[in-house]
Structures are given as C-alpha cells and as structure tokens.
C-alpha positions in Angstrom: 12.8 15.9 -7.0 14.4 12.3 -7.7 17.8 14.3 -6.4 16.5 15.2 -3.7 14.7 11.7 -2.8 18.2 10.5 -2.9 20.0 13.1 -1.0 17.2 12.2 1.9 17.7 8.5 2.0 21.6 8.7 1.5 21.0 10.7 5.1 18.6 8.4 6.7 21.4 6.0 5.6 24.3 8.0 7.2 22.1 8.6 10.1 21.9 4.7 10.9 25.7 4.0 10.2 26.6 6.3 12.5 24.0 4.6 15.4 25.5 1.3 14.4 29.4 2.4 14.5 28.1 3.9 18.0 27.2 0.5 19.0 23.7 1.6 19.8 24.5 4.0 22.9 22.0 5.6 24.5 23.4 9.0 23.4 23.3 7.5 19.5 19.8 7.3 20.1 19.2 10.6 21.4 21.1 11.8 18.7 19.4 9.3 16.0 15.7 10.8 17.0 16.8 14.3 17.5 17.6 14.5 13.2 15.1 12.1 12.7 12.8 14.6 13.7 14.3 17.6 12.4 14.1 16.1 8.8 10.5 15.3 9.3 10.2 19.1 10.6 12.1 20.2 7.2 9.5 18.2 5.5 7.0 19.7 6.9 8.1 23.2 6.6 9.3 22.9 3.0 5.5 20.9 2.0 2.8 23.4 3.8 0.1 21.1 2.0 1.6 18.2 2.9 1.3 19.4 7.1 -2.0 20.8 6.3 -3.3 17.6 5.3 -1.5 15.7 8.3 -3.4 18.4 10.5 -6.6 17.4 9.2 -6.1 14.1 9.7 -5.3 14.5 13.1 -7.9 17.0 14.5 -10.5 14.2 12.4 -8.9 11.3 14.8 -9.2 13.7 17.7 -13.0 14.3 17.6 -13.4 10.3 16.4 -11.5 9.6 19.6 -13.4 11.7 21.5 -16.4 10.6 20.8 -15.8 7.2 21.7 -14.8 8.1 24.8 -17.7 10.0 24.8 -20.0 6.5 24.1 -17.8 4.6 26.4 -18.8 6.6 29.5 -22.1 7.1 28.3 -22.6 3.5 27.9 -20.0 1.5 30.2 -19.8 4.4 32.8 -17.4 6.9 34.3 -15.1 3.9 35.5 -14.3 1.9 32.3 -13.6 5.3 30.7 -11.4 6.5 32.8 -9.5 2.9 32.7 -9.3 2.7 29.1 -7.9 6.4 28.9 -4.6 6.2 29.0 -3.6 3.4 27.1 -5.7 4.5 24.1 -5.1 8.0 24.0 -1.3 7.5 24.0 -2.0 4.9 21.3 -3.6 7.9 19.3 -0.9 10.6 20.2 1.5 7.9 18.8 -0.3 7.1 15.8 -0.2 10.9 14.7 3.1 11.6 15.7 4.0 8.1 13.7 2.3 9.7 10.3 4.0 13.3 11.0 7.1 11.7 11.7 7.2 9.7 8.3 5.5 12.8 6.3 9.1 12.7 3.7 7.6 8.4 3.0 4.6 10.1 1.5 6.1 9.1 -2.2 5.6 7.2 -5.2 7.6 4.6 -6.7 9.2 7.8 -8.9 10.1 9.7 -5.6 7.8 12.2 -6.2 6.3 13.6 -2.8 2.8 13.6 -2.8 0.8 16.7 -1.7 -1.4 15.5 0.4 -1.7 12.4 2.8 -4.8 11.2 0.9 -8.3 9.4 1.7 -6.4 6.4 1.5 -4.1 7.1 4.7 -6.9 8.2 6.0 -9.0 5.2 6.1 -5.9 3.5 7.1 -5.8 5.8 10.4 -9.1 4.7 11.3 -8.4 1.4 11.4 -5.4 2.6 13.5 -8.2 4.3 15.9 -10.0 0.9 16.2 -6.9 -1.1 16.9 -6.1 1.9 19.2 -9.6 1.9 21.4 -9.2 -2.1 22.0 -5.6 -1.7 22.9 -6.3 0.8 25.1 -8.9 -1.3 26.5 -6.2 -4.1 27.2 -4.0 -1.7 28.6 -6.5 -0.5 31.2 -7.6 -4.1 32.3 -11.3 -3.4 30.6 -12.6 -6.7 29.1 -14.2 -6.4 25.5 -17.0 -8.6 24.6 -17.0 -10.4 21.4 -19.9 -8.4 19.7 -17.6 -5.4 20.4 -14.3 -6.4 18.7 -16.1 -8.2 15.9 -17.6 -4.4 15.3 -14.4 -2.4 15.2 -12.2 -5.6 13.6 -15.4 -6.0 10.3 -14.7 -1.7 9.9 -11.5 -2.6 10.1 -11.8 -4.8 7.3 -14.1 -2.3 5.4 -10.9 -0.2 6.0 -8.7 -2.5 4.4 -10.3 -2.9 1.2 -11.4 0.4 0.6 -7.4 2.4 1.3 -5.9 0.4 -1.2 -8.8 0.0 -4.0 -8.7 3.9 -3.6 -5.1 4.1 -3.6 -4.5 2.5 -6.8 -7.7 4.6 -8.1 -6.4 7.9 -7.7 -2.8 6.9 -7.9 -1.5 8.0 -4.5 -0.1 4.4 -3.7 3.0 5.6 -1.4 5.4 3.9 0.9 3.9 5.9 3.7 1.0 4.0 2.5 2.6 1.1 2.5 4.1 1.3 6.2 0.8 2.6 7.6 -1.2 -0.4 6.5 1.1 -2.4 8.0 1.3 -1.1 11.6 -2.8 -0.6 11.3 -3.2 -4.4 10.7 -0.5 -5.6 12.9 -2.3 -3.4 15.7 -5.3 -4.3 14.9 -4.8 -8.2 14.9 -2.6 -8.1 17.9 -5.9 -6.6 19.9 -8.4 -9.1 18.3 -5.6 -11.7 19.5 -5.2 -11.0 22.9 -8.7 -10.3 23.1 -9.7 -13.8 22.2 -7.1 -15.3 24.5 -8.6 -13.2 27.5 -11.9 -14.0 26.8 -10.6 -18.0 26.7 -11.9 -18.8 23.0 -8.2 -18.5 21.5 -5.4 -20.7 23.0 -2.2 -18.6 24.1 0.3 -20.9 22.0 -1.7 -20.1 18.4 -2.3 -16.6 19.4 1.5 -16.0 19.4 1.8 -18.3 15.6 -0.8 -15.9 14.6 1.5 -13.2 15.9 4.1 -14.7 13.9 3.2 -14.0 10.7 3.6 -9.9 11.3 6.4 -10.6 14.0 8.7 -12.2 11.3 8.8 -9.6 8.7 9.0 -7.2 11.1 12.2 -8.1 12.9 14.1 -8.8 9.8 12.7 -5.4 8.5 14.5 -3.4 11.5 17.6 -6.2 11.5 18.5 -4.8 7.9 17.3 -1.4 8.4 18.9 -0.9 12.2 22.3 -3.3 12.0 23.0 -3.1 8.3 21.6 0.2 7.1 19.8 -1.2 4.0 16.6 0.3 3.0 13.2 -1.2 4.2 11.5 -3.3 2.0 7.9 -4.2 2.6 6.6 -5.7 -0.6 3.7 -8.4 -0.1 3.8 -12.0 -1.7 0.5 -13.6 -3.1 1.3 -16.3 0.0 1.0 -13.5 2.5 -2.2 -12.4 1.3 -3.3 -15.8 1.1 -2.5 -16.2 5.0 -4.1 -13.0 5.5 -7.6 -14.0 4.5 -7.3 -17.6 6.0 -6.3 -15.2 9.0 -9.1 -13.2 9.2 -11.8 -15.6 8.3 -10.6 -17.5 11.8 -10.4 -14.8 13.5 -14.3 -14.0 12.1 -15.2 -18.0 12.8 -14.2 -17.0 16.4 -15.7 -14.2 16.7 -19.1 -15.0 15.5 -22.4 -14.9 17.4 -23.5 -18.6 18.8 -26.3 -18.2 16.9 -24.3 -18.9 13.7 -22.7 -22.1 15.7 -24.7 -24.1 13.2 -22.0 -22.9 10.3 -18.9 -22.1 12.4 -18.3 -25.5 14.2 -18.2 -27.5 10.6 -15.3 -24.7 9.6 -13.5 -24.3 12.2 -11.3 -27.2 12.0 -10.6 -27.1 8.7 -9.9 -23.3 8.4 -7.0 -23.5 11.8 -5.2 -26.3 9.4 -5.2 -24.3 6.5 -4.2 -20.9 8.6 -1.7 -22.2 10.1 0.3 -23.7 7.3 -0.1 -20.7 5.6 0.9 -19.0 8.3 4.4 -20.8 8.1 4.9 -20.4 4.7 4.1 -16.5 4.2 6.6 -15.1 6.2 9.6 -16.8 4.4 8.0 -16.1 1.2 8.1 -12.5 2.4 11.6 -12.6 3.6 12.5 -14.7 0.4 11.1 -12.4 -1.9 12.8 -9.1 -0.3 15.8 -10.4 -0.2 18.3 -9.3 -3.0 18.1 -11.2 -5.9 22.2 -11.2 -5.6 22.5 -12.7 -2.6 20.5 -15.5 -2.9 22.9 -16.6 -5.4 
C-alpha cells in the first residue's frame, strides 16, 4: 500500500514537471487534466467502496440541493429561483466532481487509503452546499438578508466542529479531509464577505484583508505545487486558528440581529483590532511553518 502511495505521487509529480517544462501550454493542460482524471478513474475503479461512498454523498447533496431550491421558490418565488440556479448548481456539480476527482487523497498519514469517504467529509460537503447556495445567490444578482447568511454561516460552523471532532474520533483524519475543509471554509467566508460588502455593513478594503488570510496560503500552495512540483502542504499553525475564531466572531458581530446592538457595538471595535493583526500574522506563520526546515537555514 505505502508502494503504491508512492508510485501515485512520484506520477502526480511527473505529471506537473512535464506541464512546467511545457511552459504551461494550453495543450499541457489538456493533457495535465486528461491523466489527472484517468488516475482518479483508476481509483475509483480499483476502490468500489471508496466510489460507492462518493455516490452517496453525492445523490445526499443532490436532494439537499434540491430542496432548497425547492424552499427558495416556495418562499422567494419562481424568479429568485430561477436567478440563483445556475451559479449554485454549477457550484454543486463542482463540488462533487472536486471530491471524485481527489478520491486517491482519501489517506492517512501512513498512506493507507481509506474505504470510505466518511461522516466527516460529509459534514464538510454540507458546509460546501451552504457556501454553494449563497454563492449562487451572488452569482445570480439575488441579495441575501443578514438573518439568512447568519443561518447557513452558524451550520456552517456546527459543521466545522463536528468533521474534525469526528475525524479524530474514528480515526479517518485524511488529506482529502484536510483539502476539503479548506475549500469549504474559504467558500464559505468568501460568500459571508461579499455578502456583507453588498449589503454595506463590511467595507470593500477589510473584506479583501479578510480574504487574505485564505488567499495567502493558497497561492503559495499552487506556486510550489504548479512551478516547482513539490507536494502540497496544508498543515495549520495555532496563529491560524487563532485568526480563524477572531474571524468568525466579527463576521458573527456583523451579522447579528439589531436587537443584540446593546452587546455588539461595545465589541466591535475591539474584536476588528485584534482580527486584523491576526490576520497578518497567520498567514506567514503558515507559510513559515510549511516551509522546509532546510531551507530556512
């Protein structure tokens, strides 16, 4: 198993040299994603679980998307649905083909492939859906009311501290785990962003530092991964975390009902300050700490 862990990154390795010695040419790409996929399709074939389990998943984030369709044209009528449609079902189609696509990531630390994708994934997906529903919103030009985003971005949360709690409990912690709570809460606080910047309680310039903190990270992940062909690293640092909950407690300070004005004005102040120097120093902490111990040398 450990063999074969290494003969499939040594080929996602080859795979990206050969994009970078093709200086990135459109046919490079073509030909990247075309064995991209066709590993992922090996995976699947050689793990029947493994698909079964990314079938369930799927068909369970069809009928959840559905249905909130469903409540969206029963509720906010015919028009908003249909406006909101695109841009969140194409968020879903990705979001499936995302986890399909990254099925052979689905490992522990020991390179063993898991089975199945797990509960934990699976929470993580429906906090993908949410993030999904209020991009799709933004996509169509369908304004979301505070009371609504504060819904979908507290399950989101619920989300958050349930996958990895469980994760660690039945001891399917994965880097598929890993990468799929990171595009989740990217997604999902890139919606609650622009959300509060279109509804004018967010300022544009602190929505993009806010931004910042997944943004960073992100871009050096796909420098080393795309231009150098070094694996992706995406371990956390206690300052991230830190910056995380700062984060989100703004983001709930915002979001709250006027009625609790009374306790958000006093906070407010204080809890920007403290987000937003912690939102400087988590990302180089993050790029500090995945960097080779070697090199900083």
């Amino acid at each position: 198993m450990a063999q074969t862990f290494d003969n499939e990154n040594q080929f996602v390795v080859d795979l990206l040299t050969t994009l970078r010695n093709e200086r990135f040419s459109p046919l490079a790409w073509v030909h990247f994603l075309r064995r991209s996929w066709e590993m992922s399709c090996a995976t699947a074939r050689a793990n029947p679980s493994l698909k079964r389990s990314w079938t369930r998943i799927t068909l369970l984030i069809g009928v959840l998307a559905l249905a909130v369709l469903a409540a969206s044209f029963i509720f906010e009528g015919p028009q908003t649905a249909l406006r909101l449609l695109p841009g969140f079902l194409f968020c879903v189609a990705w979001q499936q083909s995302d986890l399909f696509w990254h099925l052979g990531l689905n490992r522990q630390g020991t390179g063993k492939l898991l089975p199945t994708a797990g509960v934990a994934n699976s929470l993580t997906w429906l906090r993908g859906l949410g993030a999904s529903f209020l991009l799709g919103r933004l996509v169509g030009g369908v304004s979301t009311p505070s009371w609504l985003a504060l819904l979908v971005f507290l399950a989101g949360i619920a989300t958050d501290m349930l996958d990895g709690q469980i994760a660690r409990r039945t001891k399917t912690q994965s880097k598929l785990g890993q990468i799929a709570d990171s595009e989740a809460d990217f997604c999902l606080y890139l919606a609650i962003t622009l959300i509060l910047i279109q509804n004018n309680v967010l300022p544009a310039w602190l929505g993009v530092v806010m931004l910042l903190r997944f943004l960073i990270p992100l871009l050096a992940a796909l420098a080393s991964y795309f231009l150098f062909a070094q694996p992706v690293r995406f371990g956390s640092t206690a300052w991230g975390k830190y910056a995380g909950l700062a984060q989100c407690l703004y983001l709930l300070v915002l979001l709250a009902p006027g009625q609790l004005s009374f306790f958000t004005k006093p906070v407010n102040l204080p809890l920007l300050i403290a987000t937003l120097i912690l939102l400087i120093i988590a990302p180089l902490a993050q790029i500090i700490e995945n960097v080779p111990k070697g090199a900083r040398t």
